[in-house]
C-alpha positions as CSV (number, residue, x, y, z in Angstrom):
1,X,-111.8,73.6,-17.4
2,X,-113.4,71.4,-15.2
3,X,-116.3,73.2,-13.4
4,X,-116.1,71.9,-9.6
5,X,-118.7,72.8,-6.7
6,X,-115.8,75.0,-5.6
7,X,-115.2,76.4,-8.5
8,X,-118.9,77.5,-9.1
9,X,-119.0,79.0,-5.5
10,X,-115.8,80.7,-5.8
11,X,-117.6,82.1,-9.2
12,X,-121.1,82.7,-7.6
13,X,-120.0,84.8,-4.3
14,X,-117.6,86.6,-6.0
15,X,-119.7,87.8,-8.8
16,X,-122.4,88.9,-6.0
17,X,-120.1,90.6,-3.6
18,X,-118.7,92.5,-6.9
19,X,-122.2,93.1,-8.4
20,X,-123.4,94.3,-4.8
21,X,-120.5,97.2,-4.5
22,X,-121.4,98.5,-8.0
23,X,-124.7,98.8,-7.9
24,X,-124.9,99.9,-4.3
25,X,-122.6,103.0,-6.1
26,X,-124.8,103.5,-8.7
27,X,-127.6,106.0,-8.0
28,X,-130.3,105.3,-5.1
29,X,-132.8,105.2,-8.2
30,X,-135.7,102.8,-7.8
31,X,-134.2,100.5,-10.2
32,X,-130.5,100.3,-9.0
33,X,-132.5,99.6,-5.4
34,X,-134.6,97.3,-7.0
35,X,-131.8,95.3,-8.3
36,X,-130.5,95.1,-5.0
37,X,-133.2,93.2,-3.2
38,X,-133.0,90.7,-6.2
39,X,-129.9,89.4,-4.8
40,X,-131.2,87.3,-2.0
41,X,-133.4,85.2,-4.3
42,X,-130.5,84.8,-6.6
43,X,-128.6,83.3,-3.8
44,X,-131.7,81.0,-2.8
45,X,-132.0,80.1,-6.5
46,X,-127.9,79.2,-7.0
47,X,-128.3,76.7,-3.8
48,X,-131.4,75.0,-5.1
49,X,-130.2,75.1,-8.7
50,X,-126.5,74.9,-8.5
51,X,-126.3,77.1,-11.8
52,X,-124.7,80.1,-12.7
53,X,-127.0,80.7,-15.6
54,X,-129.8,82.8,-13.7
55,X,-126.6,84.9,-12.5
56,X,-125.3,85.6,-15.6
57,X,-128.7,86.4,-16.6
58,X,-129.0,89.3,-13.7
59,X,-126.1,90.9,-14.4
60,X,-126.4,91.1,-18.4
61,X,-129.7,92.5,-18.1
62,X,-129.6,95.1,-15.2
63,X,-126.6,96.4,-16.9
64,X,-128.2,96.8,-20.0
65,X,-131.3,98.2,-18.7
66,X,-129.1,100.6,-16.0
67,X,-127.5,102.0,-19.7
68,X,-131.0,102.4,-21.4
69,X,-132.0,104.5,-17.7
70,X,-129.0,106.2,-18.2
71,X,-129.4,106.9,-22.0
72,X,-133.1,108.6,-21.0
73,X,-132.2,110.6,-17.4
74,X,-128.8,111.8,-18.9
75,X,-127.9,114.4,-22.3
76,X,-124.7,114.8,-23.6
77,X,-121.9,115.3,-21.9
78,X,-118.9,114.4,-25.3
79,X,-119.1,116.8,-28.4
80,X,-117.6,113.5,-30.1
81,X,-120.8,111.9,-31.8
82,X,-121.9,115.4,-32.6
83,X,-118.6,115.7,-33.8
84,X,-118.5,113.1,-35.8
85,X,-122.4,114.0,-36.8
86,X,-121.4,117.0,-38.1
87,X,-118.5,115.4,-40.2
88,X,-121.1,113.1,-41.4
89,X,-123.4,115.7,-42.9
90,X,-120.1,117.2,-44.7
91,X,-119.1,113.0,-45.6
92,X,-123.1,112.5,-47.6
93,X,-122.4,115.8,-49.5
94,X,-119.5,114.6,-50.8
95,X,-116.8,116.3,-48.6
96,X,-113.7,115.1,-47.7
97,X,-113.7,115.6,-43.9
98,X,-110.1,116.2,-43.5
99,X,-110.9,119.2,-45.6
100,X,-113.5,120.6,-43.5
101,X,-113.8,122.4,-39.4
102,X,-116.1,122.4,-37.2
103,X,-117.1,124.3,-33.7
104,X,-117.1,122.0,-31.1
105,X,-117.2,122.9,-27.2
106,X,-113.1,123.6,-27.2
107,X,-113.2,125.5,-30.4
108,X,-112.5,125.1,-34.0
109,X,-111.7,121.7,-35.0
110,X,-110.9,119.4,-37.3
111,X,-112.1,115.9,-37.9
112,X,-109.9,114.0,-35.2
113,X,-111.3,110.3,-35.7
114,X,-110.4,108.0,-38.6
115,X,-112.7,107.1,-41.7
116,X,-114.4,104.3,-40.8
117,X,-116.4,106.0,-37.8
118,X,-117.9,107.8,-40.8
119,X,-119.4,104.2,-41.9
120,X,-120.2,103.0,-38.4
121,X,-122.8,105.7,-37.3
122,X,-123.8,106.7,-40.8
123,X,-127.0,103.9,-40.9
124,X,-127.9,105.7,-37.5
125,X,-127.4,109.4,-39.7
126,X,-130.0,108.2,-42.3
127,X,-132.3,106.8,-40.3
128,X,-132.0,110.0,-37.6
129,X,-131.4,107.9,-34.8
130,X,-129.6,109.5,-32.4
131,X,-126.1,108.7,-31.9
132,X,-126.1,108.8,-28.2
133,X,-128.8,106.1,-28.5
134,X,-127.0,104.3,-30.8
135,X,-123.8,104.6,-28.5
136,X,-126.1,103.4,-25.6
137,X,-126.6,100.0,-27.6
138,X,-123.2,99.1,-28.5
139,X,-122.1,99.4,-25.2
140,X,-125.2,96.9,-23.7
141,X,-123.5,94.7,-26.1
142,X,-119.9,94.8,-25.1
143,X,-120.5,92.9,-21.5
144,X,-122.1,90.1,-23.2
145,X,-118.9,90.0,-25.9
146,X,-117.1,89.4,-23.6
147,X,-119.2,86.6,-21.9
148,X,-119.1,85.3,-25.6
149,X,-115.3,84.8,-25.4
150,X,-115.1,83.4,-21.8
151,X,-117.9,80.9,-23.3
152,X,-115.3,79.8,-26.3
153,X,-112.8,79.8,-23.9
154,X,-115.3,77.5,-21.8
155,X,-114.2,79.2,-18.6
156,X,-116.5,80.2,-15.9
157,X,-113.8,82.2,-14.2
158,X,-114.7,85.2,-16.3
159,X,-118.2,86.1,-14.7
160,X,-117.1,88.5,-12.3
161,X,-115.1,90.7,-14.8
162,X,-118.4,90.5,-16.9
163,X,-119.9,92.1,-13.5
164,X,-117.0,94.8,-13.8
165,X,-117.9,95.6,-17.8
166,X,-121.5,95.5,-17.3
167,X,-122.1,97.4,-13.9
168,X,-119.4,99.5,-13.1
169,X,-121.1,103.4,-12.4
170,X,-118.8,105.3,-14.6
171,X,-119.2,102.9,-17.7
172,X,-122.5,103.0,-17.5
173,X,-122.5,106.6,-17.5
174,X,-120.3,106.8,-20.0
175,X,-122.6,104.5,-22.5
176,X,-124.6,107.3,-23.4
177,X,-122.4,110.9,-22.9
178,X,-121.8,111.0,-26.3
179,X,-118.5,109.7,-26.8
180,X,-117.4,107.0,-29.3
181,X,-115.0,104.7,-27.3
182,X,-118.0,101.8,-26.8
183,X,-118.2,101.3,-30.3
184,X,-113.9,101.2,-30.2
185,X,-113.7,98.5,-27.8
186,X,-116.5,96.6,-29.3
187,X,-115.1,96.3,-33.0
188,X,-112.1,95.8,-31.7
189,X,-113.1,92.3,-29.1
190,X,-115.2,91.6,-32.1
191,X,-112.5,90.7,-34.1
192,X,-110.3,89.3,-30.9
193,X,-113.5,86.7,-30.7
194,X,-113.8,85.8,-34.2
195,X,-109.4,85.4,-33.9
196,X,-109.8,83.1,-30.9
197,X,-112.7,81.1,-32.6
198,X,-110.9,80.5,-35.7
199,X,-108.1,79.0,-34.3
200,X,-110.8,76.6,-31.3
201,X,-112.5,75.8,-34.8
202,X,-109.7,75.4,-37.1
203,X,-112.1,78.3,-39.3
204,X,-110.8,80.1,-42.2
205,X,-113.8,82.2,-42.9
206,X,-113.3,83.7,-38.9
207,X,-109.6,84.0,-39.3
208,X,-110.3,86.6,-42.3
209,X,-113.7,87.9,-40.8
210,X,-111.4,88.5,-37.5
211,X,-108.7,90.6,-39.6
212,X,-111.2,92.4,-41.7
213,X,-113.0,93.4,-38.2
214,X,-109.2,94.2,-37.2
215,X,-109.0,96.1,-39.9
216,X,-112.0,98.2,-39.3
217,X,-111.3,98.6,-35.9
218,X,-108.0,100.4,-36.6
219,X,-109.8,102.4,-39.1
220,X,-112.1,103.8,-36.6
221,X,-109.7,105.4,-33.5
222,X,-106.2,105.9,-33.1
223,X,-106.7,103.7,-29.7
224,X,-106.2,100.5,-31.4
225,X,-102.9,101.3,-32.6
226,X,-101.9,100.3,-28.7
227,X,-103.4,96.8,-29.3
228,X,-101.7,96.5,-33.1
229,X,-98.4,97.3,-31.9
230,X,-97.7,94.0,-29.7
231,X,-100.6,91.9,-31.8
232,X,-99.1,92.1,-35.2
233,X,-95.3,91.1,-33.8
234,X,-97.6,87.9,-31.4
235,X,-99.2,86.4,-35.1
236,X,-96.0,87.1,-36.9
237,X,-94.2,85.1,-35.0
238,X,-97.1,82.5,-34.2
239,X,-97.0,80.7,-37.9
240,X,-98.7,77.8,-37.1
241,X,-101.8,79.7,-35.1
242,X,-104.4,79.6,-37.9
243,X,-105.7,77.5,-40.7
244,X,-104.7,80.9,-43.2
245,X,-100.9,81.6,-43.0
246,X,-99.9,84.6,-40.6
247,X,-98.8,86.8,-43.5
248,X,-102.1,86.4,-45.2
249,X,-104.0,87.4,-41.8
250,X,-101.8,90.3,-41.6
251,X,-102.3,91.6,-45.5
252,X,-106.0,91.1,-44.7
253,X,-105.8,93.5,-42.6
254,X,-103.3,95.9,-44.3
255,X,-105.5,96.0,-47.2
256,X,-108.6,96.6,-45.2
257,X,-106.9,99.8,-43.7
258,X,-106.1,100.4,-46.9
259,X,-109.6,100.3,-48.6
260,X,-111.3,102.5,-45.6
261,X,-108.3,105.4,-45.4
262,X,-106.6,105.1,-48.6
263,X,-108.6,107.6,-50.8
264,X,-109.0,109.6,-47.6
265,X,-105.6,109.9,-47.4
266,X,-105.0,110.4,-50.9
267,X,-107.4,113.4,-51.3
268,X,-106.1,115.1,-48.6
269,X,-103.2,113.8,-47.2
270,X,-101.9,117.4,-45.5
271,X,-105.4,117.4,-43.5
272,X,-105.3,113.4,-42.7
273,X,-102.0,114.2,-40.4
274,X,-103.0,117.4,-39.4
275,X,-105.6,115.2,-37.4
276,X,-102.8,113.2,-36.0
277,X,-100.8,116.4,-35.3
278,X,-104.3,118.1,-33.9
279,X,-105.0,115.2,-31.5
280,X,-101.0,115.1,-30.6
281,X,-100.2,118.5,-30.2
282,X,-103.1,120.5,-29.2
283,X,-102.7,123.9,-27.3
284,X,-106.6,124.7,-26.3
285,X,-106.8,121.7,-24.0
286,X,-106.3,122.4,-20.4
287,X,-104.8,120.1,-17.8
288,X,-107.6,117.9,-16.5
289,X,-108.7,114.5,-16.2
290,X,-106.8,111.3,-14.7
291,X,-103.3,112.0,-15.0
292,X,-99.9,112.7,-13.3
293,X,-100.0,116.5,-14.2
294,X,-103.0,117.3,-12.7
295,X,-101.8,115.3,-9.2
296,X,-98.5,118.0,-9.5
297,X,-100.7,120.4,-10.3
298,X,-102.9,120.3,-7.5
299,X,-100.8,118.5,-4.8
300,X,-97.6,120.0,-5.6
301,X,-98.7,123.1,-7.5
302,X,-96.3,122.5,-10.2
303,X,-97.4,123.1,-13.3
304,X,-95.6,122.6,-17.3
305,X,-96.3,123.5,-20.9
306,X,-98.2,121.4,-23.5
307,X,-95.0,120.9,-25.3
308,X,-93.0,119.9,-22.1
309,X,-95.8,117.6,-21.2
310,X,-96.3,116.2,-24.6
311,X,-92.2,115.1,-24.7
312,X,-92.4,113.8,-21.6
313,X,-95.6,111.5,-22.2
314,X,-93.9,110.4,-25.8
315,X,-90.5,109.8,-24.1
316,X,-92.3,107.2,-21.0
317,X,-94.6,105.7,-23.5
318,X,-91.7,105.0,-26.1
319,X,-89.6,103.4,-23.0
320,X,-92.4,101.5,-22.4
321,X,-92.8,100.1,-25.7
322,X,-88.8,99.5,-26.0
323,X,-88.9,97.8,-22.3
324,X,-92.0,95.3,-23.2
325,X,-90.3,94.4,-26.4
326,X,-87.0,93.6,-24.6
327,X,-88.2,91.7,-21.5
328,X,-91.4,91.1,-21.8
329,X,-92.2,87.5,-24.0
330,X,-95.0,87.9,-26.6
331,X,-95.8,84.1,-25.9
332,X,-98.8,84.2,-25.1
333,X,-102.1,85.8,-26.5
334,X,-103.1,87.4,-23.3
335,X,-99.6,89.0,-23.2
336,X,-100.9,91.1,-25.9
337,X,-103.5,92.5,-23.7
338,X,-101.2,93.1,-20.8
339,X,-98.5,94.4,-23.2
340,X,-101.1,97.1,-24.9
341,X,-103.2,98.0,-21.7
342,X,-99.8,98.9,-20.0
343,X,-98.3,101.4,-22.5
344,X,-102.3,102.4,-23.3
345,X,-102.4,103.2,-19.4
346,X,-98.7,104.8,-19.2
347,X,-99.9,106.6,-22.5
348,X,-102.5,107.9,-21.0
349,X,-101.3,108.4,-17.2
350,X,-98.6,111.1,-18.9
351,X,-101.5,112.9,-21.4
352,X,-102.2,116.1,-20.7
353,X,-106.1,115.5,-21.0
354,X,-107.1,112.8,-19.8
355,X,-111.3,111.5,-19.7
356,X,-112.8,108.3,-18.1
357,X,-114.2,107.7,-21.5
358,X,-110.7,106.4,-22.7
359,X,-111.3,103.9,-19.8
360,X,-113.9,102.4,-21.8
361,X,-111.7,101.1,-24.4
362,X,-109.0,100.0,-21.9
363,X,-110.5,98.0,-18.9
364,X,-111.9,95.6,-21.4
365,X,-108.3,94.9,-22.2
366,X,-107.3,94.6,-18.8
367,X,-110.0,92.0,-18.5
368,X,-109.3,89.7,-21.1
369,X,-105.4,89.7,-19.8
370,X,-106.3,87.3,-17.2
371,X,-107.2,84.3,-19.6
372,X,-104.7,82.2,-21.7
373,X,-106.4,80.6,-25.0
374,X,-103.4,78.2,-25.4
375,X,-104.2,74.7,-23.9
376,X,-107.6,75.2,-23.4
């Protein structure tokens, strides 16, 4: 894309006026204020240089350094790495993990998160770093993925969503509570990158490095079953995309999934889909979080049973996977994103329990929805 004066100023102001409303809603720490007063010389700097770079500079960095202030003034607020830190002392001793329980805050639990979360954070295990620290860096990371594949895609256009990703309050916050979804999303645009590449670089060592990181990705949370379901059908029926056929992309993966949960599974296959059934089904959670029973809850005082609210939630998010299919034109790459942030948000939406950590792995989708990689 050709990168006009207008097109740079459209970019430039819009970033700031987006970067200046998140960090104003940050804390009134010294450093969020700090950051502020920046701006002014930024805008001096883009008139005398005509360059985004010192831009995309500013916002890369106070994002990462808001998540390292966040990492050191907050503690957790997840029992999922400790969770899964638990699971990992049982994983080293040579326990299967869907064998074992643990206590977390809500009570006894089984392990809820697939096998290769067990890999991910075990270097941080061994060394004893903690996994809230090591949470903290994945998700500095994610904002400048993303700037990664808006490079490829050699669009500018993509700055102020790299604002969104790397300054927004909430994901901040959530970089170091202790949940795992950073390390989700990052995996997963990992792989979407090394896809995209692949095909701008006719690359058969990043098609198969992309399905392998597919492949661990969907070994690592349920979550990125919502981005599988609409991706596998778009490559399928994409032959000609990559230099490796289609089919070979999609066994790559397969086997992948394969070689992570396969002896898992085949150990203990009753305790592998009680996990599903646990995270599906569960009775001790209460009603909380962004979601339509908690607005008929509290507006309406209406209130319904796990079970009632679990049929309901499967019921919309099926017709929402049966509606996209039937209308809705897999033609495009960035329709994948659209297709699997909308049922992700309708999943979630109709959930009975329902955390802003979940928004971590999904606005990242949202974000890359906006950008074709066809004709560019």
């Amino acid at each position: 894309m050709a990168k006009t004066k207008d097109d740079k100023e459209w970019v430039f102001w819009t970033t700031i006026v987006v970067s200046f409303v998140l960090i104003e809603h940050n804390s009134a720490d010294p450093f969020f204020i700090t950051a502020l007063t920046v701006m002014p010389f930024l805008i001096l700097l883009f008139y005398f240089k005509r360059s985004l770079y010192p831009l995309i500079l500013y916002v890369i960095i106070i994002g990462i350094l808001g998540r390292i202030f966040q990492y050191y003034s907050s503690t957790y607020g997840s029992d999922a790495l400790p969770a899964v830190r638990d699971f990992i002392g049982y994983f080293v001793h040579g326990k299967n993990v869907y064998k074992e329980m643990i206590m977390a805050q809500s009570g006894l639990t089984p392990f809820t998160y697939l096998p290769f979360s067990l890999f991910w954070y075990l270097p941080a295990y061994i060394f004893n770093i903690d996994l809230r620290f090591f949470e903290m860096l994945v998700s500095s990371l994610v904002p400048i993925l993303i700037l990664i594949y808006g490079k490829i895609l050699k669009t500018i256009k993509i700055l102020p969503l790299i604002a969104v990703i790397s300054l927004t309050p909430f994901l901040i916050d959530l970089s170091a509570d202790g949940s795992n979804d950073n390390s989700t999303i990052f995996i997963l645009l990992l792989s979407i990158i090394l896809f995209v590449y692949s095909i701008k670089n006719k690359s058969r060592f990043f098609a198969i490095a992309s399905a392998v990181s597919l492949g661990f990705a969907a070994s690592f949370k349920y979550h990125v079953f919502f981005y599988l379901l609409f991706f596998l059908p778009y490559i399928y029926q994409n032959k000609k995309l990559l230099v490796i056929s289609n089919k070979r992309y999609i066994f790559y993966v397969i086997l992948t999934i394969f070689i992570i949960c396969g002896p898992f599974i085949m150990v203990a296959p009753e305790g592998f889909f009680r996990s599903l059934t646990f995270i599906e089904l569960t009775n001790w959670h209460k009603t909380w979080g962004w979601n339509i029973w908690v607005a008929l809850r509290d507006f309406l005082h209406i209130s319904f049973s796990t079970h009632q609210m679990w049929i309901v939630r499967t019921t919309v998010s099926l017709a929402t996977v049966f509606l996209l299919f039937r209308y809705f034109r897999l033609d495009s790459f960035n329709k994948v994103f659209i297709a699997s942030g909308v049922t992700m948000f309708i999943y979630l939406v109709f959930s009975q329990w329902t955390t802003y950590a979940y928004f971590t792995f999904l606005i990242p989708l949202l974000v890359l929805s906006a950008f074709h990689i066809e004709n560019k």
